[in-house]
C-alpha positions in Angstrom: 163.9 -4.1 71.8 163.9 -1.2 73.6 167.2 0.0 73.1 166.5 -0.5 69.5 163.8 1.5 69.8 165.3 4.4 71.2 167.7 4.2 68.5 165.9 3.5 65.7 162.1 4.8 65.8 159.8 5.9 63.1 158.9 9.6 63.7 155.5 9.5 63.4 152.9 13.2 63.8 150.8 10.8 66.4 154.1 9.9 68.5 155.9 11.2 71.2 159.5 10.6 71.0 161.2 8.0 74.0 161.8 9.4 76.4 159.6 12.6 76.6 156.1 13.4 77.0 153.0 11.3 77.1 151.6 11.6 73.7 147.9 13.2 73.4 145.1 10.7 73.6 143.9 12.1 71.0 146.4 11.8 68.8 147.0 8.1 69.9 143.2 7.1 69.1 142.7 8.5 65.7 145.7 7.3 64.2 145.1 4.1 65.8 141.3 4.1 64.5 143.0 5.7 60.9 145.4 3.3 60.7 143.1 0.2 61.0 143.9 -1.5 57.4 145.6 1.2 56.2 149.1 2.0 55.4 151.2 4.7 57.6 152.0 6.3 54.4 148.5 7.2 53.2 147.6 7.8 56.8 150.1 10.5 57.7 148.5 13.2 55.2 144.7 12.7 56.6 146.5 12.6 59.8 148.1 16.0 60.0 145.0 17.7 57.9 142.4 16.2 60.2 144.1 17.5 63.7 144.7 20.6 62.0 140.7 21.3 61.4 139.7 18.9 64.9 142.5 19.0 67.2 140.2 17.7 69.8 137.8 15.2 71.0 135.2 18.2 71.6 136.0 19.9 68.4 135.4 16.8 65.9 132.3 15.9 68.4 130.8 19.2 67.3 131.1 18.5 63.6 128.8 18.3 60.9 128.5 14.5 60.1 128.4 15.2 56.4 132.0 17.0 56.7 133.6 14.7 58.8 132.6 11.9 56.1 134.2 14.2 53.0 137.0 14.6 55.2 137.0 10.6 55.7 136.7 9.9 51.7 139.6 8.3 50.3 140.7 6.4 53.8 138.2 3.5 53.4 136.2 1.2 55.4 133.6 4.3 56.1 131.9 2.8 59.3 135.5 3.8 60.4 134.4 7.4 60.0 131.0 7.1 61.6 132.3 5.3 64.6 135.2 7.8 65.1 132.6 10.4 65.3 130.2 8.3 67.6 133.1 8.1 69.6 134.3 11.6 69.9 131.0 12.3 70.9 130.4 9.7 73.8 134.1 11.0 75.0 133.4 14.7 74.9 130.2 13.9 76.7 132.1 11.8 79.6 134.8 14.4 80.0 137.8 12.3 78.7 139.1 9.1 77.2 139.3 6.1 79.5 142.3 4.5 79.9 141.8 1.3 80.6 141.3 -1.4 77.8 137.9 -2.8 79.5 136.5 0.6 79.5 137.8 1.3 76.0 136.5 -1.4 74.4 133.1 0.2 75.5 133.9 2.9 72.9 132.2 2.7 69.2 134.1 1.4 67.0 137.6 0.1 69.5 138.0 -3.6 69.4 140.4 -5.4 71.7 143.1 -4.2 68.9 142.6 -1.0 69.3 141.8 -1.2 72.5 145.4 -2.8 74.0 147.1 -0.1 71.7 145.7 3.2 73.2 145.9 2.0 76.5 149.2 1.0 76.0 150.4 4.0 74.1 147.8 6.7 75.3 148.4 5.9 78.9 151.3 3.3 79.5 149.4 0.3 80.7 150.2 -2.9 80.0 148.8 -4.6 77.7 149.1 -7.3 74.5 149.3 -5.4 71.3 149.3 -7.1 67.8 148.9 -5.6 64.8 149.8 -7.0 61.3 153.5 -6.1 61.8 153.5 -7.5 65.6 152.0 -10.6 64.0 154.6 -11.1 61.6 157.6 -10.4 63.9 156.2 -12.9 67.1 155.3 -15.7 64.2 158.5 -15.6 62.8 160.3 -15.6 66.6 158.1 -18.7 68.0 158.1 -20.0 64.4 154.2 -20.4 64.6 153.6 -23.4 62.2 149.4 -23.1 62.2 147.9 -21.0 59.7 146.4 -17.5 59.8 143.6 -16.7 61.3 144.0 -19.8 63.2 147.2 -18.7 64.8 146.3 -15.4 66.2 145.6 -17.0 70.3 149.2 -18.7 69.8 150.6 -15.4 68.4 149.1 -13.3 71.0 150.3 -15.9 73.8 153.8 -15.7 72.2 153.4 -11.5 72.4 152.1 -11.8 76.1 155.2 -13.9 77.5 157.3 -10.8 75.9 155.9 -8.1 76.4 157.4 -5.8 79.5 155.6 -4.0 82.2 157.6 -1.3 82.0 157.5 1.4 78.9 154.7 -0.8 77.3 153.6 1.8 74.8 157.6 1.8 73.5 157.4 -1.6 73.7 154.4 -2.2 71.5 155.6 0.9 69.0 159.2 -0.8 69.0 157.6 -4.4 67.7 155.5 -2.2 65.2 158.5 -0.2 64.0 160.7 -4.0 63.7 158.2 -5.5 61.4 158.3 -2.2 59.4 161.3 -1.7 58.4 163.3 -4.4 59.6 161.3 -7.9 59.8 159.2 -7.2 56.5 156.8 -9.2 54.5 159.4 -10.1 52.1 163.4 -10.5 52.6 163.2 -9.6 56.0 166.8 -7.8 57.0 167.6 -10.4 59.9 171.2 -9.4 59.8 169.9 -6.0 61.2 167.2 -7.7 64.3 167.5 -7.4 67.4 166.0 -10.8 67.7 167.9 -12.5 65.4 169.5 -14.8 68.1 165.9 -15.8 69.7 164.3 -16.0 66.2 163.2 -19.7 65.5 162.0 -19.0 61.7 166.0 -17.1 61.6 167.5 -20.4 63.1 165.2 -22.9 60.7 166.8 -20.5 58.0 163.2 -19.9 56.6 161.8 -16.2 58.3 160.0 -15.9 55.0 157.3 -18.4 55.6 156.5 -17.1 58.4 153.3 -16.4 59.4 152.0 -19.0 57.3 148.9 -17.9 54.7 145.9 -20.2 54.4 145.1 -20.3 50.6 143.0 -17.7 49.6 139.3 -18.3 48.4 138.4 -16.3 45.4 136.3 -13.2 46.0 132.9 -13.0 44.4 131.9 -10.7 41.6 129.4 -8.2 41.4 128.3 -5.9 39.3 126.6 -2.6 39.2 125.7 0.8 37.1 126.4 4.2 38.3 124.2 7.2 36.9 126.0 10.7 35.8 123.6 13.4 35.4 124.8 16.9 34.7 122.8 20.1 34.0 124.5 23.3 33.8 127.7 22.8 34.8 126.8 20.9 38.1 126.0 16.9 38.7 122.9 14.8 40.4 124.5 13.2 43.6 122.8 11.4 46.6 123.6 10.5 50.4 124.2 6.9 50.7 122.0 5.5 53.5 124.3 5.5 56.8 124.0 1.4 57.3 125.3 -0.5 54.7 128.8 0.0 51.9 130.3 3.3 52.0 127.4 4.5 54.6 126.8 8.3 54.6 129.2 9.4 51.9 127.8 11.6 49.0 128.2 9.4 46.1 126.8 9.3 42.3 123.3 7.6 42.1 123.8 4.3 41.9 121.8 0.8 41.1 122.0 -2.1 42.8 125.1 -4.1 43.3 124.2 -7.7 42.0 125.7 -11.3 40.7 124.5 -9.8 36.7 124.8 -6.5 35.0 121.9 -4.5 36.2 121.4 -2.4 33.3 119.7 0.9 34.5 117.8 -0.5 37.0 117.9 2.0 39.9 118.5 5.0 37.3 117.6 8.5 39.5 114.6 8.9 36.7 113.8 8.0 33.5 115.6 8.6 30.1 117.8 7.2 27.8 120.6 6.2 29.5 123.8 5.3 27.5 127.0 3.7 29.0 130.3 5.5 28.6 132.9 2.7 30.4 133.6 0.5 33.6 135.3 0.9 36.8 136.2 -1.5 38.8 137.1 -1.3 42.6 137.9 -4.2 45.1 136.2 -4.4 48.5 137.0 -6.7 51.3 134.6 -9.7 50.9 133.5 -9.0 46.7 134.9 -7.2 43.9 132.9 -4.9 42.5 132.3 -3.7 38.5 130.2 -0.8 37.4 129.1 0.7 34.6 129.0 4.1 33.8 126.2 5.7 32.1 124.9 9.7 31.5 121.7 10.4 29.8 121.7 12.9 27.4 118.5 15.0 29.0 118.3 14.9 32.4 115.6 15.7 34.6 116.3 18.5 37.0 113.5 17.6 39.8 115.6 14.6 40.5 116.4 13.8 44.1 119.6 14.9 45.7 121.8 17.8 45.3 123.4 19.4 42.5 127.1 20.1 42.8 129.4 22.3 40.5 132.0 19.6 38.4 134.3 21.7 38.9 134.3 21.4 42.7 133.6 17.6 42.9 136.9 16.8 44.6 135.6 18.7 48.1 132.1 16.4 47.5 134.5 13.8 49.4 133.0 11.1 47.7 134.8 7.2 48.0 137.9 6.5 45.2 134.6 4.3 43.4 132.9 7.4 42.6 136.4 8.7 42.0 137.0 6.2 39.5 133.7 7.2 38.0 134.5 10.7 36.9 137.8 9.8 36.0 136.1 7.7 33.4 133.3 10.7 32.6 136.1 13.6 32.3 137.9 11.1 29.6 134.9 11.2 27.4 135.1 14.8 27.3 
């Protein structure tokens, strides 16, 4: 695996190449804590922008919360954002990032995941790391016959007897990198795997049902209203409380989120609120349909700030809200 590696790695802002320096801490934490559900490809862009406005655990602990969540906005999962800042701040305070995973896991918002990875990376400790690609690659190698989530502890078992002491950060970017572009989701390139002689799922002529799915339950629907109010060439939005869905980020007003069509219930103020269309956006445990409404006079004591449509795009407000002017400029 490692000679693959050297051969064949991704080249990646957050990586060092084998063979050279240790990569930045730094680095290795927020792309680890960016690319949590998230897809290298619509990391790498918040990536490079991010370290080029906080290149450093003390510069993004002295940010304004309200920026760092605009800079967030797009990325998803928003306790993510509130966490990495949390975090920056607690490791600014203590001087450095620990590198062990007990002391890591300490850390807001790093899980054992997360965890195994920076130590392993960040500081070349051993340790077991799985991620979605890892998964995928040791399933198909042990043939791992139980369902997700139910496999995971035999996974990570199988990922433990493999995993070297020696250049365990390669080791664990090298398994990543495999399931990327070689051992894939769908027609895996086996003739091309390093593995391919140990691989039992190869062998059983069958990689692709490997790791095996439970069946999916059906996500619940919910529905909600989100309120447009413009005056003068700027539009009503609100801070989100910081617990709860999309915590912190400036957003439209919005109603409540509910098993029925609220109507205007939760409208910033009164007034004759008429719906203009519906956007729809899928969260992890519900998907979610709103309608949009404006009101044709608006009342400017309204709570929240007033900010120029023409600048809405540096509001950093979540692809929902997104959605939501999308629908707005269309009526135009």
């Amino acid at each position: 695996m490692l000679d693959w590696y050297d051969r064949n790695h991704r080249s990646l802002p957050w990586r060092s190449p084998p063979g050279t320096a240790a990569p930045d801490p730094y680095r290795v934490w927020l792309s680890e804590v960016m690319l949590q559900q998230t897809q290298v490809a619509s990391v790498r862009p918040y990536f490079e922008a991010w370290t080029a406005r906080w290149p450093s655990f003390a510069a993004l602990a002295a940010a304004d919360d309200a920026d760092v969540m605009a800079a967030w906005a797009g990325l998803g999962y928003y306790a993510r954002a509130r966490n990495l800042l949390a975090c920056a701040r607690v490791v600014a305070a203590r001087g450095g990032l620990p590198d062990t995973e007990s002391d890591l896991r300490k850390l807001p918002g790093i899980g054992d995941y997360t965890a195994a990875a920076i130590a392993a990376i960040a500081f070349g400790r051993r340790a077991v790391v799985v991620d979605a690609n890892v998964e995928r690659v040791v399933s198909r190698l042990f043939a791992v016959a139980e369902p997700l989530p139910g496999a995971r502890p035999a996974i990570r078992a199988g990922t433990d007897t493999i995993t070297p002491d020696a250049r365990a950060g390669d080791f664990a970017q090298a398994m990543m990198d495999l399931g990327s572009m070689v051992c894939t989701a769908r027609s895996p390139r086996c003739l091309l795997c390093p593995l391919r002689d140990d691989c039992a799922a190869y062998a059983m002529g069958t990689p692709d049902a490997f790791p095996v799915k439970a069946v999916k339950k059906a996500k619940p629907q919910r529905f909600g209203t989100l309120f447009w109010a413009e005056r003068d060439g700027r539009v009503l939005l609100v801070r989100r409380p910081d617990k709860g869905m999309l915590g912190g980020m400036r957003a439209l007003p919005t109603g409540p989120w509910s098993d029925s069509d609220p109507g205007a219930e939760g409208a910033p103020f009164a007034a004759d609120w008429r719906a203009i269309g519906l956007v729809r956006h899928g969260f992890t445990h519900f998907d979610l349909a709103c309608t949009v409404m404006v009101a044709d006079a608006v009342d400017d004591t309204a709570q929240g700030e007033w900010w120029p449509v023409a600048d809405l795009e540096a509001a950093g407000m979540p692809t929902l809200f997104a959605r939501a002017i999308t629908a707005v400029e269309g009526m135009r």
